[in-house]
N, C-alpha and C positions, 0 to 999 in steps of 0.2 A: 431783489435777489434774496431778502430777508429769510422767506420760505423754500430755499433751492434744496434741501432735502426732506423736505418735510411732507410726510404721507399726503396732506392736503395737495400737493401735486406731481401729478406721475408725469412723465414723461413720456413718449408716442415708444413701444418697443416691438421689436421687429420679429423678436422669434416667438415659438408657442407658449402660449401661456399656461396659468393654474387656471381650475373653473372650480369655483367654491371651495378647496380645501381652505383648512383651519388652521388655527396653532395657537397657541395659550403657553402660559411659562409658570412654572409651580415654582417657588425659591423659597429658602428659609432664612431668615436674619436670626445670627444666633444672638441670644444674649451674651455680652460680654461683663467679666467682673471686672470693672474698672472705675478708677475713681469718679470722672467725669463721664458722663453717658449721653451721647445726645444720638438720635437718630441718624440710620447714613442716609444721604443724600442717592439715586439713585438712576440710572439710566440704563434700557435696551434699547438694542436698534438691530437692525438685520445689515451686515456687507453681504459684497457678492465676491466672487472670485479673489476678485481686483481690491479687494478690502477698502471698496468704495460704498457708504452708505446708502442705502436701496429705500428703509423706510425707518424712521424713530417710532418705534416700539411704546417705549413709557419713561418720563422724565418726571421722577418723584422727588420734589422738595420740599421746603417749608413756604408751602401758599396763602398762609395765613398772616406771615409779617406786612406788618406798613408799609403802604405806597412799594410793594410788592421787593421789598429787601431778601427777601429771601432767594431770591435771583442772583444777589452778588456771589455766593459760596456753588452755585453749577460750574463755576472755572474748576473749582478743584477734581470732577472728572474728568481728568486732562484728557484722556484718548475720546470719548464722546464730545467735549470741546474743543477738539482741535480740529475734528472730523466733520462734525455738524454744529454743537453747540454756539457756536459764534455766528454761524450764519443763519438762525431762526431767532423770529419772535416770540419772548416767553410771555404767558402760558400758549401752549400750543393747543390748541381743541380737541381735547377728547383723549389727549399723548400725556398732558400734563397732568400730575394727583400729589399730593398729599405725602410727605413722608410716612413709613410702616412702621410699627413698633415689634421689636424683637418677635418670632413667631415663624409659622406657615404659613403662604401667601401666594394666589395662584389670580395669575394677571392675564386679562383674555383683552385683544385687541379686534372689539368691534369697526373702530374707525377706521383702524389699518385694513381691513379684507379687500377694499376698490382695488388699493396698491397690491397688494400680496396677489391676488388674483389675474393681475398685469403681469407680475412678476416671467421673465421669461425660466424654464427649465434648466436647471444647474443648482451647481453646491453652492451654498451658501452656509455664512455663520450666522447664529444667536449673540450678539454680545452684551453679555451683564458686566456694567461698571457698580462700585461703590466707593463712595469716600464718607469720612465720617468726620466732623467738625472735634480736633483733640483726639485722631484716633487713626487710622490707616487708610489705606486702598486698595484694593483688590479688583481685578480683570477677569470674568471669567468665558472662555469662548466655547462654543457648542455648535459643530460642524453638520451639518441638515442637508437632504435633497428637496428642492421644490420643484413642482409639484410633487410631494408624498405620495407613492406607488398605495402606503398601506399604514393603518393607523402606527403608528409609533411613538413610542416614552423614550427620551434621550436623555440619561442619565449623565452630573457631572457633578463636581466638588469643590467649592469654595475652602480656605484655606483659614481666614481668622473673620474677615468683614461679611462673607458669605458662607452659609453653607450649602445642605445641599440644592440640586438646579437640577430640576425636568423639563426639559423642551419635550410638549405634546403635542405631534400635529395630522391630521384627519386629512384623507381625502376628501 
């Protein structure tokens, strides 16, 4: 049950599906003036409706500590660890990367397309988490149809740990 929401397995779904659309996430991490600065840790995933997890998107942490420690501080995105976090195994293939350093940053999810493509027709959200070791948290949600009728930029706005957020997705 390790892997129960994790792109690497879709579930059999009964209504229509996508057939190749896309969707990539542009985010900006602002720099913050503060005394302590460490990278946020970071998570997207896709709900549906039911604000039940469909697929994890991207789980950004520090991949590089020993004997893989940097896994212990993914608790602190409580809502993507209450959701799915606890129930996958970290690193997730191809979901898992790297914390980002302050900047522009546009994140495409080739692994996810099997699932997305499964996906049945309905609203869905984008959800970007952040938490920052010595620093805050921030939630930000972005409301989407899939399958996407027509290309679209979905504009949104982080508050202190995020800024801004394009959800991009293609037919």
């Amino acid at each position: 049950m390790k892997l129960r929401y994790s792109i690497a397995l879709s579930l059999p779904l009964a209504s229509a599906s996508a057939m190749a659309a896309d969707l990539a996430l542009k985010l900006e991490i602002p720099q913050l003036n503060v005394a302590e600065y460490h990278r946020p840790y970071l998570a997207a995933w896709l709900e549906n409706a039911d604000q039940k997890v469909v697929a994890n998107l991207a789980v950004l942490y520090d991949t590089k500590k020993k004997d893989n420690a940097g896994t212990k501080w993914v608790k602190d995105m409580r809502q993507w660890w209450r959701k799915s976090g606890r129930d996958v195994e970290l690193p997730i293939d191809g979901v898992s990367g790297a914390t980002r350093a302050p900047g522009e940053h546009t994140l495409t999810f080739p692994v996810a397309k099997a699932a997305l493509d499964k996906l049945p027709a309905g609203q869905y959200q984008l959800v970007v988490e952040a938490a920052r070791e010595a620093g805050g948290r921030e939630l930000v949600k972005v409301a989407l149809q899939w399958p996407p009728k027509s290309a679209q930029s979905i504009p949104a706005k982080g508050k202190e740990e995020l800024g801004n957020i394009v959800v991009q997705v293609k037919p």
